[in-house]
ZALO-733138 format. One record per residue (C-alpha): residue number from 0; y, x, z. Coordinates in Angstrom, 2 decimals, decimal comma, padded with zeros to 5 digits. Example, Ala and Ser with C-alpha at 12.3 -4.5 7.8 and 13.67 -1.06 7.14 Angstrom:
REM ZALO-733138
    k       py       px       pz
    0  -004,50   012,30   007,80
    1  -001,06   013,67   007,14
END
This chain:
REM ZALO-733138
    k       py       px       pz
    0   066,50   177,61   049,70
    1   067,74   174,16   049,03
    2   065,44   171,61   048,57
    3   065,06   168,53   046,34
    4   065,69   164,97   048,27
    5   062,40   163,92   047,77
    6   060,67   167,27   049,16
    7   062,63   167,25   052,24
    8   060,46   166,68   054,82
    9   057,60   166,39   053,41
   10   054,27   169,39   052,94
   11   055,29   169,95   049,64
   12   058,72   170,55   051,13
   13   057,51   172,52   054,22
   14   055,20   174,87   051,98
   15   058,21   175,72   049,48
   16   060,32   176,77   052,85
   17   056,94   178,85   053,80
   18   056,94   180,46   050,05
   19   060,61   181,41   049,96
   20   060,75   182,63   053,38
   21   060,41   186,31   053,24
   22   057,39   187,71   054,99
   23   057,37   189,21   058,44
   24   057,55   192,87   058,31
   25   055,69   192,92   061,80
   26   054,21   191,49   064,21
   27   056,56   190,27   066,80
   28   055,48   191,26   070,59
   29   053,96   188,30   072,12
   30   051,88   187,20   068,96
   31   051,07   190,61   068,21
   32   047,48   189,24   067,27
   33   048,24   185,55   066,65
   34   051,20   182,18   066,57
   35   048,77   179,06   067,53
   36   050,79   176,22   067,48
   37   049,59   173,73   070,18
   38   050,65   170,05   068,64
   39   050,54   167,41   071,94
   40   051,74   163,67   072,66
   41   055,28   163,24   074,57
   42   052,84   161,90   077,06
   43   050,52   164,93   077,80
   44   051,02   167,04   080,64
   45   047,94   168,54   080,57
   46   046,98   170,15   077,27
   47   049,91   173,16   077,27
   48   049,43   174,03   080,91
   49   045,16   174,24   080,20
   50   045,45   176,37   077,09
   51   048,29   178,49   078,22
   52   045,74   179,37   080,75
   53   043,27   181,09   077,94
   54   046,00   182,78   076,04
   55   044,40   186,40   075,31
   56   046,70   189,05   075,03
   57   048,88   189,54   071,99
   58   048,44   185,61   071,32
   59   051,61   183,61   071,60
   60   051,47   179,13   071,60
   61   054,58   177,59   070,22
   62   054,56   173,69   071,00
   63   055,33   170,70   069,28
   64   055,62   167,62   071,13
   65   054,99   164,00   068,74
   66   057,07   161,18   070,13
   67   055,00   158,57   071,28
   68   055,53   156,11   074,21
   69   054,55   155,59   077,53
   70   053,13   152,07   077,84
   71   051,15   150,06   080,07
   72   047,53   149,28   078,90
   73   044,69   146,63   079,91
   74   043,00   146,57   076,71
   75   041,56   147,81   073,96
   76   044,42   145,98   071,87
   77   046,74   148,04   073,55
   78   045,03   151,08   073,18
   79   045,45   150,51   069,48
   80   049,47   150,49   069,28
   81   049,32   153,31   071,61
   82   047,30   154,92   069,51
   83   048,90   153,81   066,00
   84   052,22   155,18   067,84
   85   051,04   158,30   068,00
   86   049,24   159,23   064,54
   87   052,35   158,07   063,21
   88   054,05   160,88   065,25
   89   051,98   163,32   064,16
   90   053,52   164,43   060,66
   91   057,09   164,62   062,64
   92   056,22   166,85   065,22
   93   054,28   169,27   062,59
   94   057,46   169,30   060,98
   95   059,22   170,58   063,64
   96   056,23   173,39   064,63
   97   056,76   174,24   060,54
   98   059,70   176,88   060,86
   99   058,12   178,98   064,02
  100   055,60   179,69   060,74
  101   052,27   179,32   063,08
  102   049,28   180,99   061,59
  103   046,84   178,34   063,23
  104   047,66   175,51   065,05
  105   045,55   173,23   067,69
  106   045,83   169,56   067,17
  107   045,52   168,12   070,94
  108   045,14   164,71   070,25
  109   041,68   163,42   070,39
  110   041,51   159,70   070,51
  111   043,06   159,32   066,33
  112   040,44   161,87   065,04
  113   037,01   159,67   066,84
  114   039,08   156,28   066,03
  115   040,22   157,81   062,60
  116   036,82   159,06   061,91
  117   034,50   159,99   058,78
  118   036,40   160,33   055,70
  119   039,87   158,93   056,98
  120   039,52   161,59   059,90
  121   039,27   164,58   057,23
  122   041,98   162,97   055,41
  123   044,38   163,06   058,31
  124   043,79   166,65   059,27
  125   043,88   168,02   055,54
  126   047,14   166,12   055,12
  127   048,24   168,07   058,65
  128   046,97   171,32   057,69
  129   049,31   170,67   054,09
  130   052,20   169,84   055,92
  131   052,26   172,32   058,59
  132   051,02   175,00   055,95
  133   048,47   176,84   057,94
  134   044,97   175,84   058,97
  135   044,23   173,14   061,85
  136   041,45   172,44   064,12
  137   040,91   169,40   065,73
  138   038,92   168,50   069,04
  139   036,34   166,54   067,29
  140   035,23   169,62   065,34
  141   035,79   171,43   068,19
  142   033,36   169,56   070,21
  143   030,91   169,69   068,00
  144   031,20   173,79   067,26
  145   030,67   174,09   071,38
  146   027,86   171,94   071,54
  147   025,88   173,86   068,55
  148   027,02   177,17   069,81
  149   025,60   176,32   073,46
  150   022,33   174,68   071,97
  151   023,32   171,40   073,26
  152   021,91   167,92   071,87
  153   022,08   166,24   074,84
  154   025,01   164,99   076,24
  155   027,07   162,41   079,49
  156   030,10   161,73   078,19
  157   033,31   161,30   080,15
  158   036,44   159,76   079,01
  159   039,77   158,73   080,23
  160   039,66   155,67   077,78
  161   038,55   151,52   077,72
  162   035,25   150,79   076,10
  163   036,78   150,67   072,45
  164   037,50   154,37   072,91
  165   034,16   155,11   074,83
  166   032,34   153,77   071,82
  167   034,36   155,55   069,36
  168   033,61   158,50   071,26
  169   030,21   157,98   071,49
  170   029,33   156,78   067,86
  171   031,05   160,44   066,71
  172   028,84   162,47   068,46
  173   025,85   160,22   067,71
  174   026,23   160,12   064,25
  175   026,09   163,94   064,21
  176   022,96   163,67   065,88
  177   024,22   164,38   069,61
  178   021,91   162,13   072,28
  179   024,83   160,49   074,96
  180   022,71   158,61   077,49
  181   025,40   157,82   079,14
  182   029,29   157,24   078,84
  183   031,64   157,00   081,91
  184   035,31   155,79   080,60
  185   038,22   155,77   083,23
  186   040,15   153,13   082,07
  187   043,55   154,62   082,52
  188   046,40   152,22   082,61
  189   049,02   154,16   080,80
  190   048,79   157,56   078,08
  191   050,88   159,32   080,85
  192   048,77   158,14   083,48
  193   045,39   159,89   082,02
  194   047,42   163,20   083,47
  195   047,34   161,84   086,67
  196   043,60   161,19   087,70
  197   042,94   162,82   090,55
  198   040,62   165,97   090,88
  199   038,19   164,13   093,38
  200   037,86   161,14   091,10
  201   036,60   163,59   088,18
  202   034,42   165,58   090,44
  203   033,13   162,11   091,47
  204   032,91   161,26   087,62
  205   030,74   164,60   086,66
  206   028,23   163,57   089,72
  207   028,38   159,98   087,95
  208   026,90   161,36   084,81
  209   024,69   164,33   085,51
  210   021,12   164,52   086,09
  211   017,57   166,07   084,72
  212   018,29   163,98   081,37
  213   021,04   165,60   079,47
  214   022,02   169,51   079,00
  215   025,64   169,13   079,63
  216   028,45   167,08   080,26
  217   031,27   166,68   077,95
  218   034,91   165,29   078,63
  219   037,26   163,78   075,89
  220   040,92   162,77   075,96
  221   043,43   165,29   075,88
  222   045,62   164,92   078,60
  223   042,53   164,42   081,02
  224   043,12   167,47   083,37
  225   039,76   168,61   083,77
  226   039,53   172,15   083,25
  227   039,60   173,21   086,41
  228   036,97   170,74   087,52
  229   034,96   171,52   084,65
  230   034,92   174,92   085,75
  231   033,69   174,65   088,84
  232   031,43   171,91   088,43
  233   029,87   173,96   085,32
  234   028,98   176,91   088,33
  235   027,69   174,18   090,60
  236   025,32   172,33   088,55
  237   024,03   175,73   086,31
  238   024,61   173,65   083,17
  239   027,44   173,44   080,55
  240   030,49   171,39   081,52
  241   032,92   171,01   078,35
  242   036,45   170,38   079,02
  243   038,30   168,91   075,80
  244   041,19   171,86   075,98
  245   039,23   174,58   076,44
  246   037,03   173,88   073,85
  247   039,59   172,98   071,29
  248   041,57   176,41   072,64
  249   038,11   178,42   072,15
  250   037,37   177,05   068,51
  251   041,06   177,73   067,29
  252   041,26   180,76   068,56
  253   037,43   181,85   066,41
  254   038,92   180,05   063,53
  255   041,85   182,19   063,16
  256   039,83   185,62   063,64
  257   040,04   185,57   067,18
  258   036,79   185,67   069,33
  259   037,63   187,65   072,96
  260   035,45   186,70   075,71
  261   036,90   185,84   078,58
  262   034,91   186,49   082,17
  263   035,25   183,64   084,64
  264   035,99   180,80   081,96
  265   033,54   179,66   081,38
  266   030,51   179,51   079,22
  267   031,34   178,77   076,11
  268   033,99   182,14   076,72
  269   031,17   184,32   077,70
  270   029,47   183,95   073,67
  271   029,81   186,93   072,02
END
């Protein structure tokens, strides 16, 4: 099919491509069940490797990778072109997840949905879900799907960001009537450099923010590797611990009809 110059490109252009294609006749062998598409920052080391590590059987990720640039940062100003770099991104690197023809597709960004929240937010992710033709989920509604499935109203907060970030963070879950006591933000100098905090300073972080007043702790920032330590720390304490990946992985996966639970992930992977 040859499209018109002004659909090329575009989700009007993308869904006419989807509509002419002809339709699988099967389902090939590794997504015998399910394509997510899995769309990260240039940056981010961390969200593939984490949900690769939940992939159930017969579900295949396909990656898209938005171009946005490493930069130093010292400030919430900076923060904001980093940002701004990367929700302009976005729409580019759906494009190029389009023609694998995912049937659901994880957004791992986290930062433009609490910054980009409230109406703005829902426009950005419906405008996503057009252009990539298939239904998205973000972390924000992620987050909040854990939380209510858990029973959770209470939450520390850990993020790799500077305080406009924490706040952003914050307000979200606030405003949809989550209690955060308390916040811990990282301050990392760099969007590559959030992949580089060290294990020990996150298990330091968790002992930072727990205690007898909240239910769980909760991390944000994508390419904060904190899976692993969420894992473990979840076991140690007897509470929930909510890594950002996992929990984005987890809600995608129930959104597109796919619900396994998964022994020794976690909580949130034990729910039937």
């Amino acid at each position: 099919m040859r499209l018109e110059p002004a659909l090329a490109g575009t989700a009007a252009g993308w869904q006419a491509v989807r509509m002419e294609t002809p339709p699988l006749n099967a389902r090939f062998t590794l997504a015998a069940r399910l394509l997510m598409g899995v769309v990260v920052p240039a940056t981010n080391v961390t969200t593939e490797a984490e949900m690769a590590d939940l992939r159930p059987h017969g579900v295949a990720n396909a990656t898209a990778r938005i171009a946005n640039p490493d930069r130093a940062v010292s400030s919430d100003a900076d923060v904001a072109e980093v940002r701004a770099a990367m929700v302009a991104g976005l729409m580019g690197a759906l494009d190029t997840l389009a023609p694998a023809r995912p049937d659901h597709v994880a957004i791992g960004v986290m930062v433009e949905n609490f910054a980009g929240g409230g109406p703005a937010g829902e426009a950005l992710l419906a405008e996503a879900a057009a252009r990539v033709g298939c239904p998205v989920t973000a972390p924000t509604h992620a987050s909040l799907a854990a939380l209510a499935a858990l029973d959770v109203t209470r939450v520390a907060l850990l993020t790799p960001f500077f305080p406009a970030g924490d706040a952003a963070a914050r307000a979200f879950l606030e405003e949809a009537g989550i209690v955060v006591p308390r916040v811990l933000g990282l301050r990392a100098p760099g969007p590559a450099a959030i992949g580089r905090i060290t294990a020990e300073r996150l298990r330091e972080a968790v002992r930072e923010l727990d205690g007898p007043d909240v239910q769980a702790v909760m991390q944000v920032g994508t390419n904060l590797p904190f899976a692993a330590v969420a894992l473990a720390a979840e076991a140690e304490l007897g509470k929930p611990v909510l890594a950002t990946n996992p929990v984005t992985y987890w809600h995608a996966l129930r959104q597109a009809g796919v619900a396994p639970t998964m022994p020794g992930a976690g909580r949130l992977f034990s729910l039937t």
